[in-house]
ChimeraX commands (.cxc) that place a marker at each C-alpha (Angstrom):
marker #1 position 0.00,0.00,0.00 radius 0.5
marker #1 position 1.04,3.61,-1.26 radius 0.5
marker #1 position 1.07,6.29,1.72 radius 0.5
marker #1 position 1.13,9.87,0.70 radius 0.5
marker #1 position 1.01,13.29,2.21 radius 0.5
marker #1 position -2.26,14.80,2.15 radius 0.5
marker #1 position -3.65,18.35,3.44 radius 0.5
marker #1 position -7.46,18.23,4.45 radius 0.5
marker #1 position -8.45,22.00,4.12 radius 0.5
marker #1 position -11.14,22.62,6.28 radius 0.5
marker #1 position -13.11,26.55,5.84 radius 0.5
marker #1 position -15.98,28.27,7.40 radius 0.5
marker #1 position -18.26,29.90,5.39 radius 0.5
marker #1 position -20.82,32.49,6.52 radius 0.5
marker #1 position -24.23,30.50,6.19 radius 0.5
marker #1 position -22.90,26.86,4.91 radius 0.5
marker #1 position -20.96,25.49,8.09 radius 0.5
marker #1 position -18.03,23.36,7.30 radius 0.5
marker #1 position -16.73,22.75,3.82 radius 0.5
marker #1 position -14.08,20.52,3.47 radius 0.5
marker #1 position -11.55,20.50,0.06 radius 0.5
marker #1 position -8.19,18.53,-0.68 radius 0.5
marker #1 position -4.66,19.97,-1.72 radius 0.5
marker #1 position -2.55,17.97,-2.81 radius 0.5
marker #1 position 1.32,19.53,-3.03 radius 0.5
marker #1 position 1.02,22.99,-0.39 radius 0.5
marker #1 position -0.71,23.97,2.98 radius 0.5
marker #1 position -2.83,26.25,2.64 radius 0.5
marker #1 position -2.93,29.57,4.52 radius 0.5
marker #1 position -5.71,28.96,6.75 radius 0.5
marker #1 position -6.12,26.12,10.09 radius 0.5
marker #1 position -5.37,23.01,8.66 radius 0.5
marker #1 position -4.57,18.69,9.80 radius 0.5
marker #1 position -1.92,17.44,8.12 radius 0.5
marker #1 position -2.80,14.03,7.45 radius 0.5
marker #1 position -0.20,11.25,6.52 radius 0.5
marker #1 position -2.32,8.72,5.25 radius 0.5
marker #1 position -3.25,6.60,2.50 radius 0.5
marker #1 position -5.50,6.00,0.34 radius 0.5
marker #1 position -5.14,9.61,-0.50 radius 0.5
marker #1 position -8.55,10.51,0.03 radius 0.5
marker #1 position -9.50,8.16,2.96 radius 0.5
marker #1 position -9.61,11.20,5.76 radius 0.5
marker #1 position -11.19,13.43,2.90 radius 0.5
marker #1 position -13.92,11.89,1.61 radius 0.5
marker #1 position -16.98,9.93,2.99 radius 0.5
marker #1 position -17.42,7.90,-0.34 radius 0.5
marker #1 position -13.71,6.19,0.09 radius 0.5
marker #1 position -13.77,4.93,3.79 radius 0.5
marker #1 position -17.66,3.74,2.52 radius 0.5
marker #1 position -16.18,1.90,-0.37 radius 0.5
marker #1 position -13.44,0.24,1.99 radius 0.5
marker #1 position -15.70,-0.91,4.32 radius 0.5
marker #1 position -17.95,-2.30,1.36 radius 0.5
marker #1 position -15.48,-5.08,1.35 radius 0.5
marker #1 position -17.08,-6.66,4.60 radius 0.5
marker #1 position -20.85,-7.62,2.25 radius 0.5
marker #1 position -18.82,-10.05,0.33 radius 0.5
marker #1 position -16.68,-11.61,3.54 radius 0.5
marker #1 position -20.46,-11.88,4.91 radius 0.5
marker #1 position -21.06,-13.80,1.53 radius 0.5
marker #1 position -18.34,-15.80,2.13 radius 0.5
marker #1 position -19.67,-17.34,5.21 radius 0.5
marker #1 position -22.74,-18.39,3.85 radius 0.5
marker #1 position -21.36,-20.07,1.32 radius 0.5
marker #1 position -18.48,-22.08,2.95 radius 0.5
marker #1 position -20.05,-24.87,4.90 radius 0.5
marker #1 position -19.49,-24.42,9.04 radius 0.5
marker #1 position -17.35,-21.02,8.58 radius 0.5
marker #1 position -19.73,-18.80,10.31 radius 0.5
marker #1 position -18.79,-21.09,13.66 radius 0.5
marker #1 position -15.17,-20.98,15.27 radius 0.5
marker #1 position -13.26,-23.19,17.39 radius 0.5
marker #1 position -12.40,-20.70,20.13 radius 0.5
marker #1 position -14.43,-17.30,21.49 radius 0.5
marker #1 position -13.09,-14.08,20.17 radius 0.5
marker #1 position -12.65,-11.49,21.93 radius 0.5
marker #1 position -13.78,-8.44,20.83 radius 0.5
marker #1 position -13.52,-4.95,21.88 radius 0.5
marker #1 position -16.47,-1.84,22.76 radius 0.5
marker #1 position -17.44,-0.51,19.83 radius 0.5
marker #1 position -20.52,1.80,21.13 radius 0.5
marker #1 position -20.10,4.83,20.76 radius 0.5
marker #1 position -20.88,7.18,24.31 radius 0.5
marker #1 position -21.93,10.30,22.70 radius 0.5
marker #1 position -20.86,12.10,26.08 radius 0.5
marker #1 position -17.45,10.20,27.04 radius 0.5
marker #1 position -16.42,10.55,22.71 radius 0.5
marker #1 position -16.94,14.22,23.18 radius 0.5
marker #1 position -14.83,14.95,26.24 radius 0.5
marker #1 position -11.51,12.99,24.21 radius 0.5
marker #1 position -9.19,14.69,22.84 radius 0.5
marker #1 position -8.37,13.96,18.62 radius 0.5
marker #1 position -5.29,12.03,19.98 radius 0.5
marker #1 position -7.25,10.06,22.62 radius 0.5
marker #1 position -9.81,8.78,19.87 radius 0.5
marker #1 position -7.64,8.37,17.39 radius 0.5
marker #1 position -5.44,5.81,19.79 radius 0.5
marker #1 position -8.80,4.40,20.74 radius 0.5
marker #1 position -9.68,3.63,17.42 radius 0.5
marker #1 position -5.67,1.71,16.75 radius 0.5
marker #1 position -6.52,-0.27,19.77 radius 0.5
marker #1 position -9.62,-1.63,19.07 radius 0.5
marker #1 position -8.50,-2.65,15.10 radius 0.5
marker #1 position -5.59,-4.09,16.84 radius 0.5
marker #1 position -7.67,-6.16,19.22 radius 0.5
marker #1 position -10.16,-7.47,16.29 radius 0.5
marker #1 position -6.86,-8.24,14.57 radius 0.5
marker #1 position -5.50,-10.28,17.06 radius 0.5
marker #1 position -8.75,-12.22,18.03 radius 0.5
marker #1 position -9.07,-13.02,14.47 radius 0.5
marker #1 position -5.71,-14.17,13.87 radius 0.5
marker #1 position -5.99,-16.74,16.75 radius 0.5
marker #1 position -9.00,-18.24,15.69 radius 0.5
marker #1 position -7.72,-18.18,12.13 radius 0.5
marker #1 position -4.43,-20.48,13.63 radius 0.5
marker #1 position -7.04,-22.74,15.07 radius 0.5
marker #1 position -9.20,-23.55,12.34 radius 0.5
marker #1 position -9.04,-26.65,10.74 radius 0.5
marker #1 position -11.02,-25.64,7.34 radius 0.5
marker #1 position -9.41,-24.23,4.43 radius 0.5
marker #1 position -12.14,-22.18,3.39 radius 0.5
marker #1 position -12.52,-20.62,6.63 radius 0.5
marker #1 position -9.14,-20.01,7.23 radius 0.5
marker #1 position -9.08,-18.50,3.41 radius 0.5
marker #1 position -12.14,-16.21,4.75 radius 0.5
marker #1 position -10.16,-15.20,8.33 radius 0.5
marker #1 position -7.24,-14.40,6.69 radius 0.5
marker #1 position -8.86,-12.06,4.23 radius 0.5
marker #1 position -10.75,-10.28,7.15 radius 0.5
marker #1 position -6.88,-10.07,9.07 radius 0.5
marker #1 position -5.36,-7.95,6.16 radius 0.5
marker #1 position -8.41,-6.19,6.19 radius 0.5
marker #1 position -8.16,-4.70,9.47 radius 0.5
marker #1 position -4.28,-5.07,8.88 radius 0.5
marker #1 position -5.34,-2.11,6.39 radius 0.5
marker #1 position -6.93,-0.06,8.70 radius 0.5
marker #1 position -4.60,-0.36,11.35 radius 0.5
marker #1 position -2.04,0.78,8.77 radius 0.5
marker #1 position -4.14,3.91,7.58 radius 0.5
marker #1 position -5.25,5.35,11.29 radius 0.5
marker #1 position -1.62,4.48,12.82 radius 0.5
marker #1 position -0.11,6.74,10.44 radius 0.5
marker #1 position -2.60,9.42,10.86 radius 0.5
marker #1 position -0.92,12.93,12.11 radius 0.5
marker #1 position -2.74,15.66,13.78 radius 0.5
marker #1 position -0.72,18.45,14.30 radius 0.5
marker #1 position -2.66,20.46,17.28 radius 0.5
marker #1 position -1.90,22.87,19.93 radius 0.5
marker #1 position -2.76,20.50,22.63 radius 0.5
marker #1 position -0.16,17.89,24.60 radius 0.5
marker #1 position -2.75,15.22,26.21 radius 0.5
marker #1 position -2.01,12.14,27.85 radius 0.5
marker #1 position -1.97,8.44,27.01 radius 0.5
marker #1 position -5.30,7.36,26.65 radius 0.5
marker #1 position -6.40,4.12,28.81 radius 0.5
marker #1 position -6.04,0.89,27.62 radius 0.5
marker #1 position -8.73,-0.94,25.12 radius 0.5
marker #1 position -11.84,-2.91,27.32 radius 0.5
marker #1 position -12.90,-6.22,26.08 radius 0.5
marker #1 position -17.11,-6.01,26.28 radius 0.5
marker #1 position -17.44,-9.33,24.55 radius 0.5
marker #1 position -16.44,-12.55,22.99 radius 0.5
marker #1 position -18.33,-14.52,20.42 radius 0.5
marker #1 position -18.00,-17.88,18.45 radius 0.5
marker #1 position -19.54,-16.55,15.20 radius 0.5
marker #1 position -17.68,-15.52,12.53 radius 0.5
marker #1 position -20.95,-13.13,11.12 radius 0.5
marker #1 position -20.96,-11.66,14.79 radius 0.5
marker #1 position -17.12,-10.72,14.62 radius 0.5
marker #1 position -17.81,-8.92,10.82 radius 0.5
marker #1 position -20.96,-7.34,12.53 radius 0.5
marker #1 position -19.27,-5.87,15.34 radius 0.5
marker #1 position -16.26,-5.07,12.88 radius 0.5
marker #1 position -18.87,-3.22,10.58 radius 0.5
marker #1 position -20.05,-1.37,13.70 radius 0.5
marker #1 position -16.19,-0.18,14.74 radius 0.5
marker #1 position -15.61,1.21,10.92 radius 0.5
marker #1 position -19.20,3.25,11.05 radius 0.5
marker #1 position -18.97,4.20,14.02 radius 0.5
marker #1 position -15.72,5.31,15.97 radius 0.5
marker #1 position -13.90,5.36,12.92 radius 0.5
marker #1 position -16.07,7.54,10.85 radius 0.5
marker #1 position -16.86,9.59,13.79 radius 0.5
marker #1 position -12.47,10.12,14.06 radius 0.5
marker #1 position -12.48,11.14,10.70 radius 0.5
marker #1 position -16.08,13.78,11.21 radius 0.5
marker #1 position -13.80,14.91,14.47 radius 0.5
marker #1 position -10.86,15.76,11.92 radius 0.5
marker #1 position -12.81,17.80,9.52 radius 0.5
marker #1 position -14.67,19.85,12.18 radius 0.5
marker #1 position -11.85,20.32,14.91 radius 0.5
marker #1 position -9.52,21.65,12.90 radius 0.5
marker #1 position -7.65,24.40,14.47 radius 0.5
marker #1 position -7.75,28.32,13.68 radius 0.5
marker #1 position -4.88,29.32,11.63 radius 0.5
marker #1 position -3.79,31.22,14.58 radius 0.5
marker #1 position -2.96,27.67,16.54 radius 0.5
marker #1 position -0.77,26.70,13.53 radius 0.5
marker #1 position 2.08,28.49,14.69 radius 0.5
marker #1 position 2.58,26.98,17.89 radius 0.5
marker #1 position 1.26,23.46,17.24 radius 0.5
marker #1 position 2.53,20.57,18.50 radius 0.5
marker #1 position 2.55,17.10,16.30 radius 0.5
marker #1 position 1.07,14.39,18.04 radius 0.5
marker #1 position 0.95,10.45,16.26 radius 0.5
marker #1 position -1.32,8.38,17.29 radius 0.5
marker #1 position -0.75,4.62,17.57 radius 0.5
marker link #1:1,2 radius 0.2
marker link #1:2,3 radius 0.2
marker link #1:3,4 radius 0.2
marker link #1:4,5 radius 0.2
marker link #1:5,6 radius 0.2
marker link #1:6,7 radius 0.2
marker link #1:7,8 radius 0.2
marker link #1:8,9 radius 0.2
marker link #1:9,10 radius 0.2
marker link #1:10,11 radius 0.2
marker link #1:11,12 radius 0.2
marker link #1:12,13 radius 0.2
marker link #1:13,14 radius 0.2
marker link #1:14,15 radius 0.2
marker link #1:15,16 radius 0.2
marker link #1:16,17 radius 0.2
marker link #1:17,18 radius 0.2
marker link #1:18,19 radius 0.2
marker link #1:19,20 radius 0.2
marker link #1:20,21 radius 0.2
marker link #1:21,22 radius 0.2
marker link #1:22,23 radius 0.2
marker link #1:23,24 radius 0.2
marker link #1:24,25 radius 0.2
marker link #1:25,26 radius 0.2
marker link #1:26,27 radius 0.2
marker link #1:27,28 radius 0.2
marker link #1:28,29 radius 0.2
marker link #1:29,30 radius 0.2
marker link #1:30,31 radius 0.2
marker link #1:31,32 radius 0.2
marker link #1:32,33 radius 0.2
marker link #1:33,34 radius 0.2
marker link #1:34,35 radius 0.2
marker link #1:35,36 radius 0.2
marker link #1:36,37 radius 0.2
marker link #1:37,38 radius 0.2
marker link #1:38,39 radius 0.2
marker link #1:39,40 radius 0.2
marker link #1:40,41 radius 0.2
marker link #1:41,42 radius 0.2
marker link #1:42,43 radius 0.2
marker link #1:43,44 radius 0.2
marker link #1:44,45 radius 0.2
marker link #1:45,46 radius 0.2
marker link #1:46,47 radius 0.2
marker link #1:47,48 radius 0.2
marker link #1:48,49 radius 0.2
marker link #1:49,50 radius 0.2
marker link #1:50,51 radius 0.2
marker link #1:51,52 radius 0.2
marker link #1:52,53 radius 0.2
marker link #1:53,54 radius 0.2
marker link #1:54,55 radius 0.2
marker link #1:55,56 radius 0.2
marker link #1:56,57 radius 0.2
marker link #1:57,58 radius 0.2
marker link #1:58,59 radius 0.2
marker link #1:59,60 radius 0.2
marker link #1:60,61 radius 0.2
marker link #1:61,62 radius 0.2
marker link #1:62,63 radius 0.2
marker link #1:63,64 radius 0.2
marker link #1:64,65 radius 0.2
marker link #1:65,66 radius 0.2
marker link #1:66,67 radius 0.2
marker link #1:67,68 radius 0.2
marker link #1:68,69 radius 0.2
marker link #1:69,70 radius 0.2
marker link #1:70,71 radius 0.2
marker link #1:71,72 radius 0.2
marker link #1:72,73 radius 0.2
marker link #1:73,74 radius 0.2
marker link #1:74,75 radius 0.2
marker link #1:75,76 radius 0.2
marker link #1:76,77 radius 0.2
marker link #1:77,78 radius 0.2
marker link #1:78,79 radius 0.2
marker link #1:79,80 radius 0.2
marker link #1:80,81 radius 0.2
marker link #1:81,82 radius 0.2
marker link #1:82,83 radius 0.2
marker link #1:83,84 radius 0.2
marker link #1:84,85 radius 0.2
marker link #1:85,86 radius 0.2
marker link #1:86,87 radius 0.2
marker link #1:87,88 radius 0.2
marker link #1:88,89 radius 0.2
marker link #1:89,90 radius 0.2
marker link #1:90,91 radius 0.2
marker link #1:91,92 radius 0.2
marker link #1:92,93 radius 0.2
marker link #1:93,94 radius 0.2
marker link #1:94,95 radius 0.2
marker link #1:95,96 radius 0.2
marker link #1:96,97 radius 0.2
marker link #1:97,98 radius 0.2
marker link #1:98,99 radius 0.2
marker link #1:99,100 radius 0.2
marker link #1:100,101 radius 0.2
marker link #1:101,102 radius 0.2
marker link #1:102,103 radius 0.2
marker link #1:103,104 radius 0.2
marker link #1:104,105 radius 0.2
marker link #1:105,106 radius 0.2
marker link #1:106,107 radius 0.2
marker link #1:107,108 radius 0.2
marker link #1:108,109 radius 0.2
marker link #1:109,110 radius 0.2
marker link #1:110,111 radius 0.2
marker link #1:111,112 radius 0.2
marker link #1:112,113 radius 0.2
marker link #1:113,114 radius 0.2
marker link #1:114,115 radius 0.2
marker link #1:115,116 radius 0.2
marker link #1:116,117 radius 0.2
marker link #1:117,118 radius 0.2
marker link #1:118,119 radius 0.2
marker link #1:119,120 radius 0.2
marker link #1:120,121 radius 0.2
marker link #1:121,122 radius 0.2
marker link #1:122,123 radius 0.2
marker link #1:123,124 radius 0.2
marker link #1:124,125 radius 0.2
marker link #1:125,126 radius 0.2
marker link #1:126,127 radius 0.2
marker link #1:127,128 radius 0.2
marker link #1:128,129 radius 0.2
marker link #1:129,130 radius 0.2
marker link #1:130,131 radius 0.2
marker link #1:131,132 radius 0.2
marker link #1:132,133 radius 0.2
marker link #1:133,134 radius 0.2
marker link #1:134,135 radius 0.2
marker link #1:135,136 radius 0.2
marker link #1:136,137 radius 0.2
marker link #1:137,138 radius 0.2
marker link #1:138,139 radius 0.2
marker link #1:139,140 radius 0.2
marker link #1:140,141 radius 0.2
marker link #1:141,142 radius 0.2
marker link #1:142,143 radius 0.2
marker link #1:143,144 radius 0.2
marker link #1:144,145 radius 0.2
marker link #1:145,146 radius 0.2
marker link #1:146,147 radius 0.2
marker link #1:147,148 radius 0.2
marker link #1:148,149 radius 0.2
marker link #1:149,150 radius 0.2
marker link #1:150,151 radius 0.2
marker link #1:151,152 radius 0.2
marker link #1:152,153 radius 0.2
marker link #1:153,154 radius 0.2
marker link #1:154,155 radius 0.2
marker link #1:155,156 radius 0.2
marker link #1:156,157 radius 0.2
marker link #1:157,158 radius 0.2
marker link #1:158,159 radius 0.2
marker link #1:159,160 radius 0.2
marker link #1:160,161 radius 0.2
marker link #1:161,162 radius 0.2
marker link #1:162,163 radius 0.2
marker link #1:163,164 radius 0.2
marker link #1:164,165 radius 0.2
marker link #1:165,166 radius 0.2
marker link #1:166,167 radius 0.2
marker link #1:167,168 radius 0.2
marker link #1:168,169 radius 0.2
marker link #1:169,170 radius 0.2
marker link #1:170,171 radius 0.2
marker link #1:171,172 radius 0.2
marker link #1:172,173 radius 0.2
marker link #1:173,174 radius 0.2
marker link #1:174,175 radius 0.2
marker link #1:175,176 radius 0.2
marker link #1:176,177 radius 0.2
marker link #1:177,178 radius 0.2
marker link #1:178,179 radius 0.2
marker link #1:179,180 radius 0.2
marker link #1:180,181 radius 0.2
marker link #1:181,182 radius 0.2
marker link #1:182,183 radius 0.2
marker link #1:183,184 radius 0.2
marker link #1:184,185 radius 0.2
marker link #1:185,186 radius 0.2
marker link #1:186,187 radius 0.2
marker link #1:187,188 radius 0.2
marker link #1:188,189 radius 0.2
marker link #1:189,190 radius 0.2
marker link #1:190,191 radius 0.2
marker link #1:191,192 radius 0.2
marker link #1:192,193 radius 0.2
marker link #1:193,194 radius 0.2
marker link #1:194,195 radius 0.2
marker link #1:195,196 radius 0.2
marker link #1:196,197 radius 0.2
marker link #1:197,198 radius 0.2
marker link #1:198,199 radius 0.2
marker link #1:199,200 radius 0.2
marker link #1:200,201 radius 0.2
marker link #1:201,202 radius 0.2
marker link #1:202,203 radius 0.2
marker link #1:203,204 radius 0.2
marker link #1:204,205 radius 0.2
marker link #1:205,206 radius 0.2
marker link #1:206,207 radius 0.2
marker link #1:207,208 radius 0.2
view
């Protein structure tokens, strides 16, 4: 996968809220979030993270079509993916944006161990597909950069709320991570960008 610089340019207009536009080789002049991510567009544009997470319809496909691959040999263990209206607001960018990293990484790793326990081909062919899946999104949001004005803390560590033995429950909760949390990181980093004023004494934080 191709990473690339990107610049999401984020301005207020008098009557139309937020409008959000993509340069591609400077920064423009007013507040800004430099974003080094890829696909190009992912942070950008609504249509691209939808047609990424597309992928999931024919993984559900998948399991209906190879015979006992919708049942796994061990519980998974997956983490919240809720969104608390409330406790999302009071994070900071660099607190959701780790809390998004963790929870990919713990789907990740509760897929890979069931996928070293399964004993049929097709299902293994189907959890390994769904690994380098997430793989891709733990790739794209651990390389995000925010550059803020704000030092914050580490956030807390990832909570396990459940663990299932269904492989449709795992892309279901999956599903419900990417259109939630995630999308709501990425609405967070259009609106919240900082004044142009901020710029000058920002501080780049990484998340991840």
């Amino acid at each position: 996968m191709i990473f690339e610089h990107i610049f999401c340019k984020v301005e207020r207009k008098k009557d139309a809220g937020w409008q959000t536009t993509t340069e591609g080789h400077h920064a423009p002049s007013i507040g800004l979030w430099i974003i080094a991510a890829g696909p190009a567009d992912f942070w950008c544009n609504h249509q691209v993270r939808r047609n990424m997470g597309k992928e999931i319809v024919g993984m559900r496909a998948d399991v209906l079509a190879c015979v006992g691959a919708d049942t796994l040999r061990s519980p998974v263990p997956l983490p919240c993916v809720m969104v608390h209206a409330t406790e999302w607001a009071d994070k900071t960018l660099q607190q959701k944006c780790a809390e998004v990293v963790e929870a990919l990484r713990e789907f990740r790793g509760g897929v890979q161990g069931t996928k070293n326990q399964s004993t049929s081909e097709c299902q293994a062919s189907l959890l390994e597909k769904l690994e380098r899946h997430i793989s891709n999104y733990v790739a794209i949001v651990s390389r995000l950069q925010v550059q803020s004005g704000a030092v914050t803390p580490p956030p807390s560590p990832p909570r396990s709320c459940s663990s299932v033995n269904s492989t449709s429950e795992v892309l279901k909760r999956y599903g419900n991570l990417l259109r939630g949390k995630l999308e709501r990181l990425a609405i967070d980093l259009r609106d919240e960008a900082p004044e142009s004023g901020q710029r000058s004494t920002a501080a780049k934080g990484r998340c991840g």
